[in-house]
Backbone bond lengths (Angstrom), bond angles and torsions (degrees), N, CA, C in turn:
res aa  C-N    CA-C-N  psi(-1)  N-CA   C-N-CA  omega(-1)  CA-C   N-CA-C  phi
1 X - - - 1.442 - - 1.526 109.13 -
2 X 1.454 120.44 111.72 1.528 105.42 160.70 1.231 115.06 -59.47
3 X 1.444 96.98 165.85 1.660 127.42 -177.53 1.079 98.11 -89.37
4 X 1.439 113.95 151.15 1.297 132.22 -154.74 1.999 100.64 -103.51
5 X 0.928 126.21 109.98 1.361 112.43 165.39 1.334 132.78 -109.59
6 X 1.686 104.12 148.43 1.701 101.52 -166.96 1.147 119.17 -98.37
7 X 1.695 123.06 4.48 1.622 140.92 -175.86 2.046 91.77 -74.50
8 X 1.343 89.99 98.86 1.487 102.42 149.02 1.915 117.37 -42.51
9 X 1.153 130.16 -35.21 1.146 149.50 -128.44 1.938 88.01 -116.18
10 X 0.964 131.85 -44.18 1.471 131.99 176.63 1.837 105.21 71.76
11 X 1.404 92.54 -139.38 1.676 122.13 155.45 1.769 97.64 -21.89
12 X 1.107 92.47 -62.27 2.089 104.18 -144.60 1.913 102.46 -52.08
13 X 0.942 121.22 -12.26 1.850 139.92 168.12 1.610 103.49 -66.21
14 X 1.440 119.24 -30.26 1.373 105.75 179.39 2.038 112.67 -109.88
15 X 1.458 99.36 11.31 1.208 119.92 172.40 1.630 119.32 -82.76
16 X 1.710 117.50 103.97 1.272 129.79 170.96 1.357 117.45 -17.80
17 X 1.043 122.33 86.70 1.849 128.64 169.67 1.153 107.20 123.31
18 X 1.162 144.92 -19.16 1.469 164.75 174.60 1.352 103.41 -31.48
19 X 1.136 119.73 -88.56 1.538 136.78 159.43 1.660 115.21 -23.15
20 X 1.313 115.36 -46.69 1.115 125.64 -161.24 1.790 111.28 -81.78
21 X 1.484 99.54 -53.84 1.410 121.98 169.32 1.161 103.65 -48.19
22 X 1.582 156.90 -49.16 1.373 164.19 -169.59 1.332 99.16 -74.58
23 X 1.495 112.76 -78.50 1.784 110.19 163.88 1.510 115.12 -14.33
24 X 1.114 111.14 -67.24 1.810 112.65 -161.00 1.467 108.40 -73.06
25 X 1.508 117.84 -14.67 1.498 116.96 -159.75 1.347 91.14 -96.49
26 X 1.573 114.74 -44.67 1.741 114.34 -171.54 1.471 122.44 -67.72
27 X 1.335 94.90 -15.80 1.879 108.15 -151.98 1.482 90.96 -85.64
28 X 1.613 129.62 -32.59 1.344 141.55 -154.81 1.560 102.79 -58.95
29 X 1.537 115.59 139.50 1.519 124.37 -172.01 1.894 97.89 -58.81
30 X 1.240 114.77 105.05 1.439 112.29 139.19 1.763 147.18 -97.44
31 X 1.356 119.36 129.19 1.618 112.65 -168.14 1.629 98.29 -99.16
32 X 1.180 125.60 149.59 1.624 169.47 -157.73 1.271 141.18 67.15
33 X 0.915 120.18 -151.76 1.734 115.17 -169.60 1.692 115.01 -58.88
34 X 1.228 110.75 -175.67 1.508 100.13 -153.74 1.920 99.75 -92.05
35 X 1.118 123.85 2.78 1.490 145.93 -173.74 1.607 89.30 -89.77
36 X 1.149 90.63 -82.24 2.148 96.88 179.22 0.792 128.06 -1.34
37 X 2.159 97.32 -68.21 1.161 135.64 -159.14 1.819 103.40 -54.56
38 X 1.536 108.86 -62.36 1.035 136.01 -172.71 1.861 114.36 -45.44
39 X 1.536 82.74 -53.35 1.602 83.50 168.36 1.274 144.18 -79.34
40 X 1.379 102.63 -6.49 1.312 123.02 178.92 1.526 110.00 -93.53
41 X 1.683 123.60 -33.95 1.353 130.20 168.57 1.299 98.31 -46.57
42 X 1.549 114.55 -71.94 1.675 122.49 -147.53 1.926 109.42 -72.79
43 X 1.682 108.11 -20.08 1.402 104.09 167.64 1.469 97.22 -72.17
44 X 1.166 135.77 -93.42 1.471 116.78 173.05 1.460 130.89 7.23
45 X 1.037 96.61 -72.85 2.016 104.55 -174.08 1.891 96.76 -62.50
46 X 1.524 139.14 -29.59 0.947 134.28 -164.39 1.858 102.25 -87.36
47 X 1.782 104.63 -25.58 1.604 86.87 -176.55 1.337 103.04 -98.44
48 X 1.461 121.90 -10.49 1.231 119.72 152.59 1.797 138.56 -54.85
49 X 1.222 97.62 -26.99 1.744 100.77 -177.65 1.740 96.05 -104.72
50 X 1.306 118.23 -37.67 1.692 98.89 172.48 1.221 94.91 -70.62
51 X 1.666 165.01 13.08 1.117 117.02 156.75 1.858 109.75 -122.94
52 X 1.565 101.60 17.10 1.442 115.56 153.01 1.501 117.13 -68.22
53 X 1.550 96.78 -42.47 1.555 111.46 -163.32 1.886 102.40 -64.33
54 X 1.567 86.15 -40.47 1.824 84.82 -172.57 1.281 112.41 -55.58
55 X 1.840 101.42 -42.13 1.287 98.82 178.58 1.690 129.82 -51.83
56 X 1.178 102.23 -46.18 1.372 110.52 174.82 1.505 125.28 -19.11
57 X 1.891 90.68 -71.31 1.069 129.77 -157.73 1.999 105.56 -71.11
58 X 1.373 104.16 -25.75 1.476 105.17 -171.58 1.711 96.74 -91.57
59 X 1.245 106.72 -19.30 2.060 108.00 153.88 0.571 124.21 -25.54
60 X 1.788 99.86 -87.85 1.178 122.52 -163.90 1.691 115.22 -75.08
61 X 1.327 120.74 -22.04 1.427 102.63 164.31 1.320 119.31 -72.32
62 X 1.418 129.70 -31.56 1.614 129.54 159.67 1.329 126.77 -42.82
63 X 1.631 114.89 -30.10 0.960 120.91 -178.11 1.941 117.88 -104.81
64 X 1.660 110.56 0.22 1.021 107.89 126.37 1.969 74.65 129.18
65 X 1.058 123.01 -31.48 1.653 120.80 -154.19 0.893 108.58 -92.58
């Protein structure tokens, strides 16, 4: 039986910058309550990885695979 996993994120965890890109987006100084805070991290980290992802993706079709 596989194991069940709860990483939304799959594959993309062993993808060069992946890790890093999340790091830098979450870590960034945010001001208000702890609700705010939260929502303001994860809008961040979301326009950050769709436009990592694009990047990716307009790569790897340049680069042919």
């Amino acid at each position: 039986m596989k194991d069940f996993a709860l990483s939304p994120f799959g594959s993309a965890l062993r993808v060069d910058g992946f890790t890093d890109l999340v790091r830098e987006v979450w870590n960034k100084p945010v001001r208000g309550d702890k609700l705010k805070i939260l929502h303001i991290k994860l809008s961040g980290l979301a326009k950050a990885l769709k436009r990592w992802s694009k990047s990716l993706i307009c790569t790897l079709k340049l680069l042919g695979i």
